[in-house]
Backbone and ligand atoms as CSV (ligand in chain L), in Angstrom:
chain,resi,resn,atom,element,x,y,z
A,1,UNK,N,N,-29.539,3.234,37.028
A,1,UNK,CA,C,-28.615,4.171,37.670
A,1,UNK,C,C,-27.426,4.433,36.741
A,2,UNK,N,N,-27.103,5.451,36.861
A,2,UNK,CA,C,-25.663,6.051,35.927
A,2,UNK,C,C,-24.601,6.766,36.461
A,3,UNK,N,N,-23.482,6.125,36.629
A,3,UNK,CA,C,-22.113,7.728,37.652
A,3,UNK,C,C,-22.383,8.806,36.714
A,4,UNK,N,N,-22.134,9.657,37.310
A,4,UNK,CA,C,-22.050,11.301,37.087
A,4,UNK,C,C,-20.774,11.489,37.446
A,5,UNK,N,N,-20.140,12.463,36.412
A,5,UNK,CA,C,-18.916,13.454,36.313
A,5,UNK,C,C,-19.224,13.947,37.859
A,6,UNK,N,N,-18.027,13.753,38.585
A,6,UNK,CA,C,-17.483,14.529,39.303
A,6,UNK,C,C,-17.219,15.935,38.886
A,7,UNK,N,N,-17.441,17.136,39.830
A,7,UNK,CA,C,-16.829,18.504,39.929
A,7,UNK,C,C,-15.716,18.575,41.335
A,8,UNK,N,N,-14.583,19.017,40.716
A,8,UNK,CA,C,-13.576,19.272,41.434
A,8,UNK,C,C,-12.962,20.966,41.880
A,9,UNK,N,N,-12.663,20.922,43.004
A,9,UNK,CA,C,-12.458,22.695,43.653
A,9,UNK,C,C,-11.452,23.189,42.533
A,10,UNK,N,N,-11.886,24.204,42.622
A,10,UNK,CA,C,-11.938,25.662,41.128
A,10,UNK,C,C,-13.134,25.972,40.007
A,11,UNK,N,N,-13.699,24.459,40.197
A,11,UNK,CA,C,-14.961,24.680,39.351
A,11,UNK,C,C,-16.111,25.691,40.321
A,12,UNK,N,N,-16.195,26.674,39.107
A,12,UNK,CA,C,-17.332,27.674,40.047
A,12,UNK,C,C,-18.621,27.145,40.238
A,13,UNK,N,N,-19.072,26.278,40.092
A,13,UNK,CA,C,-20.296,25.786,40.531
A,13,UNK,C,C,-20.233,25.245,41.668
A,14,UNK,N,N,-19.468,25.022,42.027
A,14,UNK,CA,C,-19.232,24.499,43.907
A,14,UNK,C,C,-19.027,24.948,44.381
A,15,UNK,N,N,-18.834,26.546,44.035
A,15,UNK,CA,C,-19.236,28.051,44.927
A,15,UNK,C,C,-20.681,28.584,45.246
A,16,UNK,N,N,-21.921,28.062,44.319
A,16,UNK,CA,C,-23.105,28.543,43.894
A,16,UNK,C,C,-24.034,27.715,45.336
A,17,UNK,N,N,-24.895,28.597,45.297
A,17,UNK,CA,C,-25.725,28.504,46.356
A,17,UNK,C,C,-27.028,27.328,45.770
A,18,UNK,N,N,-27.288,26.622,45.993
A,18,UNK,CA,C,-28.189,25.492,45.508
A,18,UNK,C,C,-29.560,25.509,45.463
A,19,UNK,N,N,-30.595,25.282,44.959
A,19,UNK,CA,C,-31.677,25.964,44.886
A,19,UNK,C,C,-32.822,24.922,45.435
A,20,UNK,N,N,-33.618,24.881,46.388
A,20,UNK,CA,C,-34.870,23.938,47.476
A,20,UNK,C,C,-35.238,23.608,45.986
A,21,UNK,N,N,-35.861,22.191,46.466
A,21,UNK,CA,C,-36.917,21.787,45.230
A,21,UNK,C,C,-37.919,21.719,46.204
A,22,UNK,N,N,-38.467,21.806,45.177
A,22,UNK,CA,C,-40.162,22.189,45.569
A,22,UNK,C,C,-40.875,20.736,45.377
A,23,UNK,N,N,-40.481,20.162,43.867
A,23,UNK,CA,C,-41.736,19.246,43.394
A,23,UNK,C,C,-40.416,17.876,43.067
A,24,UNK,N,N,-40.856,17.047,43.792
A,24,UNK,CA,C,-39.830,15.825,43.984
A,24,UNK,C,C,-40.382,15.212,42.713
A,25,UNK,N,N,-39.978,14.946,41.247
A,25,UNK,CA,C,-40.352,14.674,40.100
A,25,UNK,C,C,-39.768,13.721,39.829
A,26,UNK,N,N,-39.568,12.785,39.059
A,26,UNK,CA,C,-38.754,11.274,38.701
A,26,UNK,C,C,-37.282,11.842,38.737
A,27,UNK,N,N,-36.839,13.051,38.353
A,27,UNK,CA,C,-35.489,13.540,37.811
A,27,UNK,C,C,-34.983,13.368,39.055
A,28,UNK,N,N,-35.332,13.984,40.109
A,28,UNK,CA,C,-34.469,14.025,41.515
A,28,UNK,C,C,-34.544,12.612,42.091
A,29,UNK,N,N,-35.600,11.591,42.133
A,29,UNK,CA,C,-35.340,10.440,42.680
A,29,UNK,C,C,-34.281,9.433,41.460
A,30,UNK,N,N,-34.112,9.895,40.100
A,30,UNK,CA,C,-33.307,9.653,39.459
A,30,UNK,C,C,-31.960,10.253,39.805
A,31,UNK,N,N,-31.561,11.815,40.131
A,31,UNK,CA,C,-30.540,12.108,40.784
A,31,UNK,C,C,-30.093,11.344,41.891
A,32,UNK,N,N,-30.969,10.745,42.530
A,32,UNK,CA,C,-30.290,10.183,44.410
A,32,UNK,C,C,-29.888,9.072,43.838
A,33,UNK,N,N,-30.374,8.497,43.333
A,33,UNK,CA,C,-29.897,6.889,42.687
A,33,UNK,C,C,-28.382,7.167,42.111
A,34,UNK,N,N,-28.492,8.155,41.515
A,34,UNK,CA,C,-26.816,8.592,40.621
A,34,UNK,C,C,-26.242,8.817,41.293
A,35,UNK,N,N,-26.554,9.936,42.042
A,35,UNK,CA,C,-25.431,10.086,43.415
A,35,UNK,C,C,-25.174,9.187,44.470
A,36,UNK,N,N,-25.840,8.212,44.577
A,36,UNK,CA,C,-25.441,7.398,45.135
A,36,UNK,C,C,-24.308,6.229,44.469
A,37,UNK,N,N,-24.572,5.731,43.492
A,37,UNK,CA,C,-23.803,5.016,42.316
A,37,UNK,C,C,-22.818,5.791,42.715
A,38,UNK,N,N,-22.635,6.973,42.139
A,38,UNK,CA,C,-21.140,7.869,41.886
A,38,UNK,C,C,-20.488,8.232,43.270
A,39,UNK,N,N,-20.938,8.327,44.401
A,39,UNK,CA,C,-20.401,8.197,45.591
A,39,UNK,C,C,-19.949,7.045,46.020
A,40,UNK,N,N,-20.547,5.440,45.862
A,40,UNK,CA,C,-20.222,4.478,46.100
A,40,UNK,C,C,-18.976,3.728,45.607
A,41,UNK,N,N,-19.159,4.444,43.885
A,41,UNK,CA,C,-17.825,3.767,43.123
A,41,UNK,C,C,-16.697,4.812,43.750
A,42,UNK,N,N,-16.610,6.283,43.974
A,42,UNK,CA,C,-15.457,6.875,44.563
A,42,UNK,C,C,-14.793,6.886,46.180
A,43,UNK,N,N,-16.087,5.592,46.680
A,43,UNK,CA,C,-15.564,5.586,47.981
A,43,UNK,C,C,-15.723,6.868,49.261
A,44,UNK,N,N,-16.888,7.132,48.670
A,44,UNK,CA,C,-17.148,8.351,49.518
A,44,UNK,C,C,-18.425,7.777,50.617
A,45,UNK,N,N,-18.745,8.757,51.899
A,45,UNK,CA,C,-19.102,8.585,52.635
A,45,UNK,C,C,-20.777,9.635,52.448
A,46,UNK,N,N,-20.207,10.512,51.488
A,46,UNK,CA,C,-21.116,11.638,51.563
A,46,UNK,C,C,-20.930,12.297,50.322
A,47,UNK,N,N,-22.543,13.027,49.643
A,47,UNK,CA,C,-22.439,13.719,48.177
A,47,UNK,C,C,-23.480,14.810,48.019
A,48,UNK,N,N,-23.001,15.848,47.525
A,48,UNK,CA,C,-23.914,16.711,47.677
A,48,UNK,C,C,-24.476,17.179,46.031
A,49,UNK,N,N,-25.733,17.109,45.530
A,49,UNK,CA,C,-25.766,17.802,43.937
A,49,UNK,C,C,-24.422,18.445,43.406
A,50,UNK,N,N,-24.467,19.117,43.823
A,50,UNK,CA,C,-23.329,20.155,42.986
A,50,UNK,C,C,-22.223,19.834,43.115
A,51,UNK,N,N,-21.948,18.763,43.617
A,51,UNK,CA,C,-20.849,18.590,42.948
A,51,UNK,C,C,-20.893,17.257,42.253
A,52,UNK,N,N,-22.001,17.167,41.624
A,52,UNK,CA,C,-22.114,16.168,40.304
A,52,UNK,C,C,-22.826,17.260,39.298
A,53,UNK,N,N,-22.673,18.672,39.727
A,53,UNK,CA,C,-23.128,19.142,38.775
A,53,UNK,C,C,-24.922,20.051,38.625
A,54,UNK,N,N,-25.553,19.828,39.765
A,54,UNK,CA,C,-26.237,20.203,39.508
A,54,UNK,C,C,-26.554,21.262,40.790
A,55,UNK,N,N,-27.225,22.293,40.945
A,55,UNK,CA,C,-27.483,23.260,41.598
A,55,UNK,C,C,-28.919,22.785,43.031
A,56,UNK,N,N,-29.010,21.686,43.102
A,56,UNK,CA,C,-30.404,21.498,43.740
A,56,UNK,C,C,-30.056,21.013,44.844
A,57,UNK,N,N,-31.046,21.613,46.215
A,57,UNK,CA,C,-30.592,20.950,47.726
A,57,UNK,C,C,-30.779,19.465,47.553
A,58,UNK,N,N,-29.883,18.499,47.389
A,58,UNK,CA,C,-30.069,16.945,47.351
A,58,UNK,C,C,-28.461,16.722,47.761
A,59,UNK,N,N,-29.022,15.675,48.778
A,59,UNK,CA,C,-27.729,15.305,49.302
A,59,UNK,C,C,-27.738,13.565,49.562
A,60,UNK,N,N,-26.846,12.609,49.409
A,60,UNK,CA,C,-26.865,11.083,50.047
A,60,UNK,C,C,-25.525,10.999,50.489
A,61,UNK,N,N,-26.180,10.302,51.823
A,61,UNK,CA,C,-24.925,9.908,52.564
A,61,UNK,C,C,-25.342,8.173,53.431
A,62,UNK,N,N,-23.952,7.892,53.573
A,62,UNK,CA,C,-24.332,6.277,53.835
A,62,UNK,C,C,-22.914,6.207,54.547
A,63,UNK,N,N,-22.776,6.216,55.931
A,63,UNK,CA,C,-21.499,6.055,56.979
A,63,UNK,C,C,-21.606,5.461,57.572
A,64,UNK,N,N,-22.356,3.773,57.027
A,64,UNK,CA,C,-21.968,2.487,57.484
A,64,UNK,C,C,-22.536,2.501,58.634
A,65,UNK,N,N,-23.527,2.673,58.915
A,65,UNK,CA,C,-24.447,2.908,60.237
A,65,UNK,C,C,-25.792,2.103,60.112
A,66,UNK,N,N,-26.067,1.189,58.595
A,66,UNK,CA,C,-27.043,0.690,58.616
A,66,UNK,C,C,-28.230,1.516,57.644
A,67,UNK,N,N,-27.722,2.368,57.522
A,67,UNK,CA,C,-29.099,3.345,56.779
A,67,UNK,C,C,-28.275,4.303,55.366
A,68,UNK,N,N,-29.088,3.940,54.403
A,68,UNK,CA,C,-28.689,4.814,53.476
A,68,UNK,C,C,-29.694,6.458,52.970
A,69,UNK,N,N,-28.836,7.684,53.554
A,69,UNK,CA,C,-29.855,8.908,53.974
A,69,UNK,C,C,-30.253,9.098,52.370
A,70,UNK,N,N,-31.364,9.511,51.663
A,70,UNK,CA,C,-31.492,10.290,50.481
A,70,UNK,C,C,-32.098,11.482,50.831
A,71,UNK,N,N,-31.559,13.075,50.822
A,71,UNK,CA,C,-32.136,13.638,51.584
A,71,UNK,C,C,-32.393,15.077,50.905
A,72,UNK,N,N,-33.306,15.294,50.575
A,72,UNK,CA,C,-33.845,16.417,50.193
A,72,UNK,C,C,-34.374,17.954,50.827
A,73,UNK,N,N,-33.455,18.744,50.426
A,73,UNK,CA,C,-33.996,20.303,50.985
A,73,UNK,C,C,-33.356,19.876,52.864
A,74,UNK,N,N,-32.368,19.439,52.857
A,74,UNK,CA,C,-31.552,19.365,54.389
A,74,UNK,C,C,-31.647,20.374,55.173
A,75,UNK,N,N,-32.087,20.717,56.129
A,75,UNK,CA,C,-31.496,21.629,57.020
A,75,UNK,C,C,-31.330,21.250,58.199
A,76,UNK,N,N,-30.316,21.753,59.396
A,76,UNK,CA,C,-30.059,21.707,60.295
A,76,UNK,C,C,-30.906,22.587,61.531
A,77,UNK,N,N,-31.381,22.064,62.477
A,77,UNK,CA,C,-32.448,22.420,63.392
A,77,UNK,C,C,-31.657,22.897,64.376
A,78,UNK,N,N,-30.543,22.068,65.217
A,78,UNK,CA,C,-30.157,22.285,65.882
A,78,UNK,C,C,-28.898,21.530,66.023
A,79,UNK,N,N,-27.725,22.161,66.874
A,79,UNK,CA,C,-26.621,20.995,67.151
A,79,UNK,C,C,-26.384,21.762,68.509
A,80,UNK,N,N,-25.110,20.582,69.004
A,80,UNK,CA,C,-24.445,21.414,70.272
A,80,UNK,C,C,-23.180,20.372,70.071
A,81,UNK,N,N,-21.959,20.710,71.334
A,81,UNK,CA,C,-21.074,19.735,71.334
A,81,UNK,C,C,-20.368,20.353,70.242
A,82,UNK,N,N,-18.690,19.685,70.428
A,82,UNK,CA,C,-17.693,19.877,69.319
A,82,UNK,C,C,-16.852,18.372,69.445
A,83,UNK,N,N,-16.573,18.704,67.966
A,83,UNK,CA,C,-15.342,17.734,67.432
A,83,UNK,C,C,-14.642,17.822,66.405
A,84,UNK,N,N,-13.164,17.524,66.758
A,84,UNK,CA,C,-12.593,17.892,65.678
A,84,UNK,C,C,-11.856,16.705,64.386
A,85,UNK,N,N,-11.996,16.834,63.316
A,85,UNK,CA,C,-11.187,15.122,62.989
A,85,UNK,C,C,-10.823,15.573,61.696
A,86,UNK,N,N,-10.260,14.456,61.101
A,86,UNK,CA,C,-9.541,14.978,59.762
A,86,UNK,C,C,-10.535,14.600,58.880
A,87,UNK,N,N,-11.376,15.423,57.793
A,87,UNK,CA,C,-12.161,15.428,56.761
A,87,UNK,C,C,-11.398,15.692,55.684
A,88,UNK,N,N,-11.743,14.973,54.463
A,88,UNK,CA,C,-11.588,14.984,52.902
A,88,UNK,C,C,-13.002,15.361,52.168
A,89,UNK,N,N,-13.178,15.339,50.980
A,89,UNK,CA,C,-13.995,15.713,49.866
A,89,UNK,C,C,-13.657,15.200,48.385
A,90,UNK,N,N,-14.885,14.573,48.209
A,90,UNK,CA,C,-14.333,14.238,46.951
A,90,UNK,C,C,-14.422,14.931,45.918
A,91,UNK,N,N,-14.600,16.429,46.178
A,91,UNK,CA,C,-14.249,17.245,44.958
A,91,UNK,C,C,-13.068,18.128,45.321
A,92,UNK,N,N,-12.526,17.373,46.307
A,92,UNK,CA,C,-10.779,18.102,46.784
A,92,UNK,C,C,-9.841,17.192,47.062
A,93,UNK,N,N,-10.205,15.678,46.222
A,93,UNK,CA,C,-9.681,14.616,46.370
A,93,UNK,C,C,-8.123,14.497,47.020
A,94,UNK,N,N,-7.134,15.567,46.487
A,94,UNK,CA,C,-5.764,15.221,47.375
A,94,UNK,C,C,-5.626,16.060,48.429
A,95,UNK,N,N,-6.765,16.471,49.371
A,95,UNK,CA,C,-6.427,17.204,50.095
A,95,UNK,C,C,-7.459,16.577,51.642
A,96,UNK,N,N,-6.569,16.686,52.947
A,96,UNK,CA,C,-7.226,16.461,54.179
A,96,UNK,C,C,-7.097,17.641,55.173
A,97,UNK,N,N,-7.736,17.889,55.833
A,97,UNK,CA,C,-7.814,18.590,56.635
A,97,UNK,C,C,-8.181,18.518,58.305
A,98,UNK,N,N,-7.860,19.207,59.346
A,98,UNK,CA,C,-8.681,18.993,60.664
A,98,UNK,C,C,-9.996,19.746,60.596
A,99,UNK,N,N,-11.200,19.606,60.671
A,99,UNK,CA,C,-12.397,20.504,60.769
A,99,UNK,C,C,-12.928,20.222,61.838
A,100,UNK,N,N,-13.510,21.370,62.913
A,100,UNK,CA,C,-14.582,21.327,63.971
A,100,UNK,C,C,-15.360,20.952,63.502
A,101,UNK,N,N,-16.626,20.407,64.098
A,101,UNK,CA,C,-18.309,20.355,63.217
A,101,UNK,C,C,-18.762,19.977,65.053
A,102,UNK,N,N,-19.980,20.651,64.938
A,102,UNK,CA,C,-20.541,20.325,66.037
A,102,UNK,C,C,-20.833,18.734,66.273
A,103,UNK,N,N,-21.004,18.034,67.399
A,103,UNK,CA,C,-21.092,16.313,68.015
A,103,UNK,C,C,-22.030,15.928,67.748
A,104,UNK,N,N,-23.305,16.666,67.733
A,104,UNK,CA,C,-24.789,16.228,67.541
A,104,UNK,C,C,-25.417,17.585,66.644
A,105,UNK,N,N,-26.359,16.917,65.902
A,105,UNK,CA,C,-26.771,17.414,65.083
A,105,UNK,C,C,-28.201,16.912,64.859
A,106,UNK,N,N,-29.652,18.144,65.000
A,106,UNK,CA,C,-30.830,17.695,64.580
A,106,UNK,C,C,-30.994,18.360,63.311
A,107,UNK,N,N,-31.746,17.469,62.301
A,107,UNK,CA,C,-31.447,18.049,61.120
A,107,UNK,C,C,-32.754,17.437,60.619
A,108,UNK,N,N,-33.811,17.687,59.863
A,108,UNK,CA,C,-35.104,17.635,59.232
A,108,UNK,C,C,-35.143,17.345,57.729
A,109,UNK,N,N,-35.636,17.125,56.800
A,109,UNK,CA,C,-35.514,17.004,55.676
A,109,UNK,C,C,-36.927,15.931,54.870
A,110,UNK,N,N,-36.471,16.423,53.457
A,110,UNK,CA,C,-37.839,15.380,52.993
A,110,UNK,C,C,-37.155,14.398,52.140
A,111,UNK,N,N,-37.599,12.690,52.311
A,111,UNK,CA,C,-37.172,12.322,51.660
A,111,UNK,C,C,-37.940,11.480,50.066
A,112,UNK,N,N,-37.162,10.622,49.753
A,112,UNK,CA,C,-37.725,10.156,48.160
A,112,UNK,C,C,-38.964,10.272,48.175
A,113,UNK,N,N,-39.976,10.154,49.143
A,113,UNK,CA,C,-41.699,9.747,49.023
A,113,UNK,C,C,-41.965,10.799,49.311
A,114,UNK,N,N,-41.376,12.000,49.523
A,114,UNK,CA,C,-42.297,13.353,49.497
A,114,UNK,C,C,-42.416,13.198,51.173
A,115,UNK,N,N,-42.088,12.264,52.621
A,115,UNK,CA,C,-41.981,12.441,53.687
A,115,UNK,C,C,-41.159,13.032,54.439
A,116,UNK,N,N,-41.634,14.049,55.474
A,116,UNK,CA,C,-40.770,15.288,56.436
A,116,UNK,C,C,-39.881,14.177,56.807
A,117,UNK,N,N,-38.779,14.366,57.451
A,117,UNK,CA,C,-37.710,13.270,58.506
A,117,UNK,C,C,-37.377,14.177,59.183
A,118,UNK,N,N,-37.117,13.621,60.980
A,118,UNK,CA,C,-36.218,14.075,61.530
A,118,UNK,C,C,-35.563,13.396,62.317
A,119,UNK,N,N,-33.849,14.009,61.723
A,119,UNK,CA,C,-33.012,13.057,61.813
A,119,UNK,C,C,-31.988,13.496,63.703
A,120,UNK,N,N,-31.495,12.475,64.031
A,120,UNK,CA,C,-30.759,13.018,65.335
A,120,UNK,C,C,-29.627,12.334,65.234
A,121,UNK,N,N,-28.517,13.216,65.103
A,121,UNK,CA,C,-27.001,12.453,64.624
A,121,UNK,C,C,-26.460,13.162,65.100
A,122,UNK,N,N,-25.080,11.769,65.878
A,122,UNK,CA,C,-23.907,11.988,66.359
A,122,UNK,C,C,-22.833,11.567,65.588
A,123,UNK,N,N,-21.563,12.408,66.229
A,123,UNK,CA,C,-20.117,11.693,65.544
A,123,UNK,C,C,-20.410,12.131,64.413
A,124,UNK,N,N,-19.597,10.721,63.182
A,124,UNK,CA,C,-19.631,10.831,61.985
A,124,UNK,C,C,-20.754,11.186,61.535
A,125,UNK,N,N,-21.996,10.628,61.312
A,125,UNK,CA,C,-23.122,10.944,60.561
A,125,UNK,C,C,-22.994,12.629,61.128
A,126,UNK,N,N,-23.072,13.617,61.985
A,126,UNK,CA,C,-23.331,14.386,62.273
A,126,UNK,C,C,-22.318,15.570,61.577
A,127,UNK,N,N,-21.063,14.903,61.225
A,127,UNK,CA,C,-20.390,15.549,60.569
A,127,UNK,C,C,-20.503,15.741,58.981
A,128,UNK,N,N,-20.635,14.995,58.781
A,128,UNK,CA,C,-21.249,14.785,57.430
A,128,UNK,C,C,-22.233,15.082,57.039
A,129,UNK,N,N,-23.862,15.535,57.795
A,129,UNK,CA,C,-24.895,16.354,57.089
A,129,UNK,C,C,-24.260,17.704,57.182
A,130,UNK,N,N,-23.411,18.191,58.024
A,130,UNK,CA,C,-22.709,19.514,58.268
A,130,UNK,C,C,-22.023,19.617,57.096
A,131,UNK,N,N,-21.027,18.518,55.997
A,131,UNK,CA,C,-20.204,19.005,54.970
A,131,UNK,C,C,-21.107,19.129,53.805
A,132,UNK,N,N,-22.249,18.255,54.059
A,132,UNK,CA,C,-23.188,18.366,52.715
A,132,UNK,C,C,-23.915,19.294,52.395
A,133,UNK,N,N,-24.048,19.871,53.700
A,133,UNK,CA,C,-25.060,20.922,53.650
A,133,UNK,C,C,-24.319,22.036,53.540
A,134,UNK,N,N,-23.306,22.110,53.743
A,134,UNK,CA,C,-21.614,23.434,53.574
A,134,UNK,C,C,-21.963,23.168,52.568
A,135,UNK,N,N,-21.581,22.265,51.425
A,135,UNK,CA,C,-21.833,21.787,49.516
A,135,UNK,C,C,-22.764,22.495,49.086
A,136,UNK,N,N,-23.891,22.671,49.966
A,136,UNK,CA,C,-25.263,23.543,49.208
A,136,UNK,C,C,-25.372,24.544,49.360
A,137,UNK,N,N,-24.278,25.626,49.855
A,137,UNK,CA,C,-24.206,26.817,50.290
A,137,UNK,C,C,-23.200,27.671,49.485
A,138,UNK,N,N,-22.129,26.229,48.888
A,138,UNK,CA,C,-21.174,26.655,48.292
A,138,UNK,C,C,-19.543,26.899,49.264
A,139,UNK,N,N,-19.914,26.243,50.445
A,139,UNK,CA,C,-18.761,25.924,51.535
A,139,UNK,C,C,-17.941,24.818,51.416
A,140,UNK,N,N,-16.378,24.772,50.904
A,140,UNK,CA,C,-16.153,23.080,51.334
A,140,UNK,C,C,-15.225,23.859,52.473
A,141,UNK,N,N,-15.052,22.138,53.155
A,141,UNK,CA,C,-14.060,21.803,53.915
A,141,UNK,C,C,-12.853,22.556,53.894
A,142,UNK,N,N,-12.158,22.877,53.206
A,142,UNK,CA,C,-10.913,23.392,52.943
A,142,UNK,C,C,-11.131,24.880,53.679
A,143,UNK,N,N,-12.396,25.580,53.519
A,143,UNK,CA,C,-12.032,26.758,54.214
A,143,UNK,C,C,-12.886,26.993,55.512
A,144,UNK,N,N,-13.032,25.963,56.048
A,144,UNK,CA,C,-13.262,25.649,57.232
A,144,UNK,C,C,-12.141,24.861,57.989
A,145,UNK,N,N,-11.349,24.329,57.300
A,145,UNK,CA,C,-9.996,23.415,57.729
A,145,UNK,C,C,-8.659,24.111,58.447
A,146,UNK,N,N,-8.241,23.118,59.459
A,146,UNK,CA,C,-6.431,23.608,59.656
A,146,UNK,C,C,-5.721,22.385,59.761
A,147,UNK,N,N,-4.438,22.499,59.334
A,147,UNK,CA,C,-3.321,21.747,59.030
A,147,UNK,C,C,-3.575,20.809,57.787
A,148,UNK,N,N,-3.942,21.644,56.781
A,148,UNK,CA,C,-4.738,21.117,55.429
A,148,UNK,C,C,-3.041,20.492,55.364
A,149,UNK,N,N,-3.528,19.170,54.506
A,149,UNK,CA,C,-2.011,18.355,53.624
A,149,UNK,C,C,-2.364,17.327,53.281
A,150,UNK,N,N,-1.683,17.093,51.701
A,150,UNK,CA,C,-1.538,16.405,50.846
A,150,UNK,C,C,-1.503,15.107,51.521
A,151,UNK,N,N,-2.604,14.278,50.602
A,151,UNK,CA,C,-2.690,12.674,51.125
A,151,UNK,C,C,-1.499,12.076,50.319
L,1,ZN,ZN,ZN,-17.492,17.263,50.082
């Protein structure tokens, strides 16, 4: 495993729309391993490709729930419910915000072994496939946010 350079907001690649992989090849189960490393040493909860740089739907998240997600080509099936709480990013490191995100969240995906998942998350975890998957669209937090301010 190896950290990866962080990308931080102004870099235009964390505007760019992220591209499905198709063929899960050593490189991407080599990506989840990195992104995980490089999320773990910055204390993050959640990481999306691009903002280590690379353009591909891959996302890991691990919010202390017992399970570490590696999650490939994410999408969201369904949610309902609201909540609102203060979210950060670690490619907007001095900045917090209040964000809605829906309470529950069904969300599908393939993971490291080439297997469909479907996932059913509340609360935190539920907020967090919502910011990762904003990351692969080219959405952060910040312009979904109110009463943004300096940590
Ligand atoms: Zn983020």
């Amino acid at each position: 495993m190896a950290l990866r350079n962080l990308r931080f907001n102004g870099d235009e690649l964390l505007r760019k729309k992220s591209k499905e992989v198709t063929t899960i090849e050593n490189k991407i189960k080599i990506l989840l391993d990195d992104m995980l490393e490089t999320m773990y040493e910055n204390d993050g909860v959640g990481l999306a490709a691009p903002q280590v740089g690379v353009l591909k739907r891959v996302v890991t998240i691990d919010v202390d729930d017992g399970n570490v997600y590696r999650m490939i080509n994410p999408k969201i099936i369904s949610s309902s419910g609201e909540q609102t709480d203060q979210e950060g990013c670690l490619s907007v490191p001095e900045f917090r915000g209040d964000v809605t995100r829906p309470m529950n969240v069904t969300a599908v995906y393939t993971d490291e072994n080439g297997k469909e998942v479907t996932i059913v998350a509340e609360g935190l975890l539920a907020r967090c496939i919502c910011h990762e998957i904003d990351h692969l669209e080219g959405v952060l937090f910040i312009d979904r946010a109110v009463n943004i301010e300096k940590k």
